[in-house]
N, CA, C and O of each residue as an XYZ file, in Angstrom:
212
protein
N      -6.498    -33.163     -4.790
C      -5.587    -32.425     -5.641
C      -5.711    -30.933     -5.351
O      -6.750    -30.663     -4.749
N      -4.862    -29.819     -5.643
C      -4.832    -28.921     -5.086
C      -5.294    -27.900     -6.518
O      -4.952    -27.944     -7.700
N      -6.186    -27.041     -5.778
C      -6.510    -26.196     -7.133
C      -5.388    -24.801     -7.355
O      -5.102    -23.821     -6.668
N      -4.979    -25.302     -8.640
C      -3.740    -24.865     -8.915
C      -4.061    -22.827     -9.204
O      -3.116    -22.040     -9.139
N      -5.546    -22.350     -9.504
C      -5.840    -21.053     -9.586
C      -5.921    -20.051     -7.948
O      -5.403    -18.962     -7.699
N      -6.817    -20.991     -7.024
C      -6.884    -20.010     -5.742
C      -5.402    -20.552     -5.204
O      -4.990    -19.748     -4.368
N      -4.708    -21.362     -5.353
C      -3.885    -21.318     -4.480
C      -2.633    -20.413     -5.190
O      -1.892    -19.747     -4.467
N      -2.445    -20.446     -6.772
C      -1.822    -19.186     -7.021
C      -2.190    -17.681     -6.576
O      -1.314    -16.824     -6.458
N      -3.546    -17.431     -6.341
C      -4.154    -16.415     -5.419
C      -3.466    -16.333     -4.480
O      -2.742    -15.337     -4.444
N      -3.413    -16.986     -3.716
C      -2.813    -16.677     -2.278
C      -1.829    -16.683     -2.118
O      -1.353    -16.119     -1.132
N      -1.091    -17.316     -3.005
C       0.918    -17.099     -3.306
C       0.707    -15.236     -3.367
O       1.215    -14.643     -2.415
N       0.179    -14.596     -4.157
C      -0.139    -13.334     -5.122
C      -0.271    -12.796     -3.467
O       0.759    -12.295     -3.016
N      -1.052    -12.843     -2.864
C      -1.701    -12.245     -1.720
C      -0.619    -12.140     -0.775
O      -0.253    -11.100     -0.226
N      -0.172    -13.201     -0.636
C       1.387    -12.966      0.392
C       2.755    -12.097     -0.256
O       3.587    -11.346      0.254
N       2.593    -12.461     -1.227
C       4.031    -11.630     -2.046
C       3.388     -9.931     -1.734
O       4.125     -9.071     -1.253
N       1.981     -9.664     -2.082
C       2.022     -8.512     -1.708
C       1.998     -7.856     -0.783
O       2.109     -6.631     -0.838
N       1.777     -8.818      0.771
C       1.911     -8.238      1.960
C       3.065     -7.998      2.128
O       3.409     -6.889      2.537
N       4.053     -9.086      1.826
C       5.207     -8.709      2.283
C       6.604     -7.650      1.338
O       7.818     -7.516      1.496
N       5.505     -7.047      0.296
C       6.052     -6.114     -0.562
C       5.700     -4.784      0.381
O       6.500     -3.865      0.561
N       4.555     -4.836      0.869
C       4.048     -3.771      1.665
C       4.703     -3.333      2.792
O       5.136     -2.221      3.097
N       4.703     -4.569      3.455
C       5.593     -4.381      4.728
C       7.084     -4.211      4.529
O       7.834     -3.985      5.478
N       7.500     -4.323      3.277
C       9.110     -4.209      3.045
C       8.907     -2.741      2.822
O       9.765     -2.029      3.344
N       7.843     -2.069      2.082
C       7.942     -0.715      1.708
C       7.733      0.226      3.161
O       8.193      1.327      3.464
N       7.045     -0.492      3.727
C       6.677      0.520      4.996
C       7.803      0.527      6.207
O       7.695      1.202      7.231
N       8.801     -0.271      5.924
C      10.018     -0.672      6.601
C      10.837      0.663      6.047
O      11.101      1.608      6.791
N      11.293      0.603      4.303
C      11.654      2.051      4.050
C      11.247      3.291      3.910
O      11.896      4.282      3.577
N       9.621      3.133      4.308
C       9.231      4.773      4.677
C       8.193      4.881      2.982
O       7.663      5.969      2.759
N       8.067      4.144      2.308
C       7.613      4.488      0.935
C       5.748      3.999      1.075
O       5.425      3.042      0.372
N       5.013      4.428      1.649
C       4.264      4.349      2.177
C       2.610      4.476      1.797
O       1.578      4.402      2.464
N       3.003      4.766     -0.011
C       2.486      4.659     -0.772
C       1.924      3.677     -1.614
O       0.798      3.399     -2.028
N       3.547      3.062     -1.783
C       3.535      1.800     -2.360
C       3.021      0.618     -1.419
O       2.397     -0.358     -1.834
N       3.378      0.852     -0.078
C       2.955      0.153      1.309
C       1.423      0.129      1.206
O       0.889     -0.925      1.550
N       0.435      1.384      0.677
C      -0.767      0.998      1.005
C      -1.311      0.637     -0.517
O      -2.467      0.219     -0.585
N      -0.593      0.763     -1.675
C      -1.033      0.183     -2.919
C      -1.172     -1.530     -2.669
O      -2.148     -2.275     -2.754
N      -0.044     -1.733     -2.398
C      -0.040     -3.376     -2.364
C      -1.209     -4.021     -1.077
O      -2.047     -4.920     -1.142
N      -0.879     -3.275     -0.164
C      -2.316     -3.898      0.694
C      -3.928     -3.601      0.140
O      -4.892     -4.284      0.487
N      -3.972     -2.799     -0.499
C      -5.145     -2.523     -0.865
C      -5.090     -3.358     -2.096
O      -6.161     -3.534     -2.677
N      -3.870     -3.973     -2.654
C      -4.393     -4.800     -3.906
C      -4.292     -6.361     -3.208
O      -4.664     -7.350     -3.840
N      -3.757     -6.446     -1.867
C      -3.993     -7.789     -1.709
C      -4.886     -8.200     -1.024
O      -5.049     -9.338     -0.583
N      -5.634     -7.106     -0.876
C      -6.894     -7.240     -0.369
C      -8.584     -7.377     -1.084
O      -9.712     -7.686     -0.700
N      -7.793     -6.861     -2.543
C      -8.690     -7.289     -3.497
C      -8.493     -8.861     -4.258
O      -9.320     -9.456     -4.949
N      -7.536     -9.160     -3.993
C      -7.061    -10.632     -4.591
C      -7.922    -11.127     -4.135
O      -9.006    -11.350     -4.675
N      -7.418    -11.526     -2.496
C      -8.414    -12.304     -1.403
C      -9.694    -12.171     -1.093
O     -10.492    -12.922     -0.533
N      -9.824    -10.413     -1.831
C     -11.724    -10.962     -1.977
C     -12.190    -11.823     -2.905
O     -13.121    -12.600     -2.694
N     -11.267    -11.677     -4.486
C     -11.536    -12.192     -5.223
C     -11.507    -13.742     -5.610
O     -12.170    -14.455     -6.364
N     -10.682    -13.886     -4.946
C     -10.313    -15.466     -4.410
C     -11.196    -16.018     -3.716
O     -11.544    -17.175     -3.954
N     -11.683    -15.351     -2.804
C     -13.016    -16.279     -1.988
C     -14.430    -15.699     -2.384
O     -15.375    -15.871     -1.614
N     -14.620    -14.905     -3.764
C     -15.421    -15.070     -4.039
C     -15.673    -16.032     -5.357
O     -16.561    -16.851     -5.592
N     -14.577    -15.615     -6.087
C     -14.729    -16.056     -7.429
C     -14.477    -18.185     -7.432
O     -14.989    -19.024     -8.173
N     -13.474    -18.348     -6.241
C     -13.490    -20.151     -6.237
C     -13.971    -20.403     -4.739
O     -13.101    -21.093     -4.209
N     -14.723    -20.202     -4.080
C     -15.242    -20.546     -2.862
C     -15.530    -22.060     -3.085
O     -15.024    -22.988     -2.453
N     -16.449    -22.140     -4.115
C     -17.342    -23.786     -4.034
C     -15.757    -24.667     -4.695
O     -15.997    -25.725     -5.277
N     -14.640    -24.357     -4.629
C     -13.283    -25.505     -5.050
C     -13.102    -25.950     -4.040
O     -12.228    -26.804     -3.889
C-alpha cells in the first residue's frame, strides 16, 4: 500500500520545482530560488522524518 504522507511530500516537492523553473523562465528569480530552497527542505524532510515507511 502506498504511504499516503511521503508520497504527498513528493507531489509538494515537484509542484515546487516546477513553480521555480516556471519563475526563472519569467525572470522572477526570487521566487525561483524561494521555491527551490523550500523544496529542498520538503525532501529533506521527507527522507528524514518517513525513511523507515
Amino acid at each position: 500500500m502506498v504511504a499516503l504522507v511521503p508520497t504527498a511530500l513528493a507531489v509538494v516537492a515537484v509542484a515546487l520545482i516546477l513553480v521555480a523553473l516556471a519563475a526563472m523562465t519569467i525572470g522572477d528569480l526570487q521566487v525561483a530560488g524561494l521555491s527551490f530552497l523550500s523544496a529542498s527542505l520538503v525532501i529533506y524532510l521527507r527522507e528524514t522524518r518517513f525513511a523507515g515507511e
